[in-house]
C-alpha positions in Angstrom: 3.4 -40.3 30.2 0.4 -37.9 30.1 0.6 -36.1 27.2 -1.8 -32.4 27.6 -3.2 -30.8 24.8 -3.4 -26.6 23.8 -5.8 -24.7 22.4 -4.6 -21.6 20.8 -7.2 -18.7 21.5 -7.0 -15.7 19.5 -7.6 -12.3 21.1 -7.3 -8.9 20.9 -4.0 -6.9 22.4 -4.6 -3.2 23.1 -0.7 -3.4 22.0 -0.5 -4.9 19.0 -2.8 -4.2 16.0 -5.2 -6.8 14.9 -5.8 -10.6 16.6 -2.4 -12.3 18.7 -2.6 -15.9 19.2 -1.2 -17.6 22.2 0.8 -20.7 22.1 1.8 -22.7 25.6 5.8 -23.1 24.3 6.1 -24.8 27.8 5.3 -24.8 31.4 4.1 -21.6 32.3 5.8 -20.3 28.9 3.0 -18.3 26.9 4.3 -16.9 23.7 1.9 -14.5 21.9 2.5 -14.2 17.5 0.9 -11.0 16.0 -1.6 -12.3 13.6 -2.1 -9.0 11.5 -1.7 -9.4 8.0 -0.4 -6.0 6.7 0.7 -5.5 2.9 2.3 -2.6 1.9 1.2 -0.4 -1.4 4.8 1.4 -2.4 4.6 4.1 -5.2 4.8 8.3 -6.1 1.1 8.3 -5.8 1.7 12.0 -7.8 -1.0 12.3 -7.7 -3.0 9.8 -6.2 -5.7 8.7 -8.7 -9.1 7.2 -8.7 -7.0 3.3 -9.3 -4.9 3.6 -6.9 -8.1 4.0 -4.4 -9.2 1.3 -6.1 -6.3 -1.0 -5.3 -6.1 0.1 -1.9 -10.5 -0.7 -1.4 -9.5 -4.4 -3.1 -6.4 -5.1 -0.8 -8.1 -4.0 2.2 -10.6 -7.6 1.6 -7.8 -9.4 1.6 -5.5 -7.7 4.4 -5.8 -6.5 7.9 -4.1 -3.5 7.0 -2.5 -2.1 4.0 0.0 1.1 4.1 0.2 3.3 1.5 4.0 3.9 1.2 4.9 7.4 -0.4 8.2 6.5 -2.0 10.8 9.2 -2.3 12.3 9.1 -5.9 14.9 11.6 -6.7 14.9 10.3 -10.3 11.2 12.0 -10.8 10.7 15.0 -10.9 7.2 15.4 -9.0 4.4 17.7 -9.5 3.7 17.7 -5.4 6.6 17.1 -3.4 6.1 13.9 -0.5 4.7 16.0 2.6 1.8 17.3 0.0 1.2 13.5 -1.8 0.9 11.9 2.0 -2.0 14.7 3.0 -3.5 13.9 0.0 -3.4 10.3 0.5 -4.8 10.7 4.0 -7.6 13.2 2.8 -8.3 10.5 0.0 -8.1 7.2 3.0 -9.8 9.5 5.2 -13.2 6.6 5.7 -10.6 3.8 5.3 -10.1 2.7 8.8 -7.4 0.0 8.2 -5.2 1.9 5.2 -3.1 4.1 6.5 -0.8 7.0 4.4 3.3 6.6 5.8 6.4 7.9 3.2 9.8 5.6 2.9 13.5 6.4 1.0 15.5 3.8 0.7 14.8 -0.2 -1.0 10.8 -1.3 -0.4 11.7 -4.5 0.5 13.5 -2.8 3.7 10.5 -0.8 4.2 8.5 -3.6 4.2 10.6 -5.7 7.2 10.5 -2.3 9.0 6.6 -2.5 8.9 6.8 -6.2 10.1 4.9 -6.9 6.8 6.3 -9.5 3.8 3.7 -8.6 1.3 4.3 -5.8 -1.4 0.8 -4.8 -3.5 1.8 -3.2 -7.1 -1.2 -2.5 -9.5 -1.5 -3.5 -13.0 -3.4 -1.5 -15.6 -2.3 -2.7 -18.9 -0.5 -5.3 -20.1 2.5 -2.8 -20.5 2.8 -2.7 -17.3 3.8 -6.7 -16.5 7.2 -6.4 -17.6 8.4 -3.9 -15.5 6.2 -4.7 -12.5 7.5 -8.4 -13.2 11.1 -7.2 -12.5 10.7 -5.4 -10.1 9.0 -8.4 -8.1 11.8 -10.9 -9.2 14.4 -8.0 -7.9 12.6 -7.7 -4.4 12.3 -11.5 -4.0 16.5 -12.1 -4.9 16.5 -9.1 -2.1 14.6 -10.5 0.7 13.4 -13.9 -0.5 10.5 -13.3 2.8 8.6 -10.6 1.2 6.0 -11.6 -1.8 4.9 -9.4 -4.3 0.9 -9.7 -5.3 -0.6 -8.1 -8.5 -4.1 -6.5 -7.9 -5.7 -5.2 -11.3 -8.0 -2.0 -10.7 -11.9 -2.1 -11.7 -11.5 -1.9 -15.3 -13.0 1.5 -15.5 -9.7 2.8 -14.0 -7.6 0.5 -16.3 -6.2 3.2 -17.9 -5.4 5.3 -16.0 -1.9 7.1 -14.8 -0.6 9.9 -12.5 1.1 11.1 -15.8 -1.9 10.9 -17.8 -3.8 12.8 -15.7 -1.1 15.5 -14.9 -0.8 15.9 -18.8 -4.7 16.2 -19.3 -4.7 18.6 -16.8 -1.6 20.9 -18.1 -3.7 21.0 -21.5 -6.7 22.7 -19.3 -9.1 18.9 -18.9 -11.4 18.7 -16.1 -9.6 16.0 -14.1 -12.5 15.3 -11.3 -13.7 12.3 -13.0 -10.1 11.0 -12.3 -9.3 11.7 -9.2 -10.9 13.4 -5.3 -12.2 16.5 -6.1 -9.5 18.2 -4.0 -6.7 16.7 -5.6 -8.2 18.1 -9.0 -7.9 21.0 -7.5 -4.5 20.7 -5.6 -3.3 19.5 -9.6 -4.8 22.9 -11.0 -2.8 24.8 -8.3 -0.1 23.5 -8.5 0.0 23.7 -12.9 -1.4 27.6 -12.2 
């Protein structure tokens, strides 16, 4: 019995984004597996802050591609509604070739099979944070047991910061462009009057 041996190659599929290796299942049977690794990065995003470009610059090492997933939450009550929070995402992502700005309703671990991805990104500022983020994670995983949750802490010069935060600051009259893009600062002062 001869027994023949297969290398996988990896190469790039005009198709598919990111490398596709090819596995001989057989004779003459070719199977090729997306390799992408994508994770997605669910919140409100209102508005999107100076940390959470941060998260998305330090997942982006890590991943192939991360998507910024605008969630829509009728329990908030949102200074920009979720057409305005994805343009301002993409204006924010604009030199970030492999983040890209998409909106979801519905349970993020859904969202996530939808996206043929099994990795959720959630930032951590504080310590207050954990417990919630924590079960939220442990909710997700009873959901779909596939899909991972992975913590990334911003640069701790965005530690403590928060869409609220800056929102309230700017309500009080602050100067909020050392928070967040200078056209959001200005989209927040709009939008406030």
């Amino acid at each position: 019995m001869q027994v023949r041996r297969y290398k996988a190659r990896v190469l790039q599929d005009v198709t598919t984004p990111g490398p596709v290796r090819l596995r001989r299942m057989g004779p003459g049977v070719v199977v090729g597996v997306n390799m992408t690794k994508i994770a997605i990065y669910p919140g409100s995003f209102d508005p999107v802050t100076y940390g959470h470009l941060d998260i998305v610059k330090r997942a982006l090492k890590i991943f192939d591609k991360v998507i910024v997933a605008v969630a829509h939450n009728a329990e908030k009550e949102p200074l920009f509604d979720v057409p305005e929070r994805v343009e301002l995402l993409r204006r924010s992502l604009k030199g970030l070739k492999r983040a890209e700005v998409d909106d979801f309703e519905g349970l993020v671990v859904n969202y996530v099979k939808r996206k043929k991805a099994n990795v959720v990104i959630r930032g951590l500022r504080m310590i207050s944070d954990f417990e919630y983020e924590f079960q939220m994670a442990l909710t997700n995983r009873k959901l779909c047991s596939s899909v991972e949750t992975i913590f990334m802490m911003p640069s701790e010069s965005y530690s403590y910061l928060s869409s609220k935060l800056i929102k309230e600051a700017a309500a009080l009259g602050a100067n909020i462009k050392a928070f967040v893009p200078v056209f959001v600062a200005k989209a927040v002062k709009e939008k406030l009057g």
